[in-house]
C-alpha positions in Angstrom: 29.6 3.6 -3.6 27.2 6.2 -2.3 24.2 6.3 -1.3 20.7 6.2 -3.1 18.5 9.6 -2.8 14.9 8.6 -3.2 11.4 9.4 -0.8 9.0 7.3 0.1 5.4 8.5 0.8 2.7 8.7 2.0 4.6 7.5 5.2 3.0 6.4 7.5 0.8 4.4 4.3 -2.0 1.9 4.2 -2.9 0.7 0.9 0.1 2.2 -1.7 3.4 4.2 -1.7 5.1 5.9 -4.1 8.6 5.8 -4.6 10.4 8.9 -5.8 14.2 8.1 -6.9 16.5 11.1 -7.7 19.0 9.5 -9.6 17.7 6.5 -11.5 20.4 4.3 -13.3 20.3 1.2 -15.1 18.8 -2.0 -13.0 17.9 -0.3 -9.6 16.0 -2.1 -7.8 13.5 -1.6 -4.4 12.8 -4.5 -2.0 10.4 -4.1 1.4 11.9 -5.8 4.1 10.3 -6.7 7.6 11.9 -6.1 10.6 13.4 -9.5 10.3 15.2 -8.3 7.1 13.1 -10.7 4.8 12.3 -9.3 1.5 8.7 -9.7 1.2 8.7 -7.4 -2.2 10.9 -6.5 -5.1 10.4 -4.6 -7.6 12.6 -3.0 -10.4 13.0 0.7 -10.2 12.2 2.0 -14.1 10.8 5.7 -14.0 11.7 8.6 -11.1 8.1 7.7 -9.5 7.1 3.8 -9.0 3.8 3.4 -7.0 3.8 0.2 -5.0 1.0 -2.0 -3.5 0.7 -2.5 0.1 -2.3 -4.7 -0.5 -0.7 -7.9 1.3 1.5 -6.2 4.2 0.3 -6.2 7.8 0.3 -2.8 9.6 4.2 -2.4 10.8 6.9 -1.2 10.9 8.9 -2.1 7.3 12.5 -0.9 5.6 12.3 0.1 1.6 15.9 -0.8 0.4 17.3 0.4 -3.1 20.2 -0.8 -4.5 22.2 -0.8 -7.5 25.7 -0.5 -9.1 26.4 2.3 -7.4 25.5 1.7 -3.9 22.3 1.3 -1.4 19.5 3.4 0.8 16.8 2.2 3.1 14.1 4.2 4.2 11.7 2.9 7.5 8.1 2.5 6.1 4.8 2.5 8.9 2.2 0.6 7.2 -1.0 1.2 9.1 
């Protein structure tokens, strides 16, 4: 079980992030999460770059969790 090595960026972002994952695997997948540790987004992980829409979050602060067989990583994301 080890951690996840992926980027997220731009950071701080206001309309889109992309999502670079170093080792992709079968069925990994990226939730944001608020502060309250809601997921408001999910989305599966299938190439090394994924670009995901901000369109709907509020500026904050937000956590971009991956996770799959073989462990987890959260990154902080500013939405601005």
């Amino acid at each position: 079980n080890h951690a996840i090595p992926f980027s997220v960026y731009p950071n701080p972002a206001s309309h889109q992030v992309s999502v670079s994952v170093q080792e992709l695997n079968s069925e990994t997948t990226m939730s944001i999460k608020n502060v309250l540790g809601q997921s408001l987004q999910q989305v599966s992980i299938v190439s090394s770059i994924t670009n995901v829409d901000l369109g709907e979050l509020a500026s904050g602060v937000y956590f971009v969790e991956l996770h799959n067989k073989n462990g987890r990583a959260v990154k902080q994301l500013i939405v601005q």
